[in-house]
C-alpha positions in Angstrom: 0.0 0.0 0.0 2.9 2.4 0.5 4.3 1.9 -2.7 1.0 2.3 -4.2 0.6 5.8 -2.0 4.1 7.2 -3.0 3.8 6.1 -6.6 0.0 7.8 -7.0 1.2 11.3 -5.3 4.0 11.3 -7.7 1.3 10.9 -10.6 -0.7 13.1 -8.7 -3.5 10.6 -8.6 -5.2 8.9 -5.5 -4.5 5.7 -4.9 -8.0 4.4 -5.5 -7.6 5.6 -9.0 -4.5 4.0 -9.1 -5.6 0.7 -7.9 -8.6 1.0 -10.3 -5.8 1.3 -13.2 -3.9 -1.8 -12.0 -7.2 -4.0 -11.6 -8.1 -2.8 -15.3 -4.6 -3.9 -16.5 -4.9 -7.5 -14.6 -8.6 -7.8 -16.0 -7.4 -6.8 -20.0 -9.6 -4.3 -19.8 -7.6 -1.4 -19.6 -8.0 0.1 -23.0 -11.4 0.1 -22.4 -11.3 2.6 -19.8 -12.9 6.4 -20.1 -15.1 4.9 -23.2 -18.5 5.6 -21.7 -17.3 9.1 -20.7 -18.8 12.0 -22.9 -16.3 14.5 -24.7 -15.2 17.6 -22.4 -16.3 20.6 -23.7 -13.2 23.7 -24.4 -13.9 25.0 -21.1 -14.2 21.7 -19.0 -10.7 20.8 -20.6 -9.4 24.3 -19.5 -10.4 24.3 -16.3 -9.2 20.7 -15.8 -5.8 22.2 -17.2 -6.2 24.8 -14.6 -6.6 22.9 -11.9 -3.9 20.7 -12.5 -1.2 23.3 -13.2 -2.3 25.2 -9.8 -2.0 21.7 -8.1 1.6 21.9 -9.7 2.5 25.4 -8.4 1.1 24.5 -5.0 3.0 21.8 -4.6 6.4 23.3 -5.9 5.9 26.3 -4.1 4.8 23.9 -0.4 9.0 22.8 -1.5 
């Protein structure tokens, strides 16, 4: 579980999302992933962007 922790805050994911990712791959179904999900709109995308980067800055700036 602690590898699991340290390798999803480097990725900045959570490490359900992580474990959901490895239990895809083990079950081949992996590329199958995010199909269902509709199409972001521009400004979903952007925010999303957004969000990420500030996640960045905070972090890097917390160092």
């Amino acid at each position: 579980m602690a590898i699991a922790a340290g390798s999803g805050a480097r990725l900045s994911l959570s490490v359900k999302t992580l474990g959901a990712g490895v239990v895809a791959e083990r079950k081949a179904t992996l590329a199958k992933v995010g199909e269902t999900q509709k199409p972001q709109s521009e400004l979903e995308a952007e925010l999303a962007r957004v969000k990420r980067e500030l996640a960045t800055v905070t972090i890097e700036r917390d160092i």
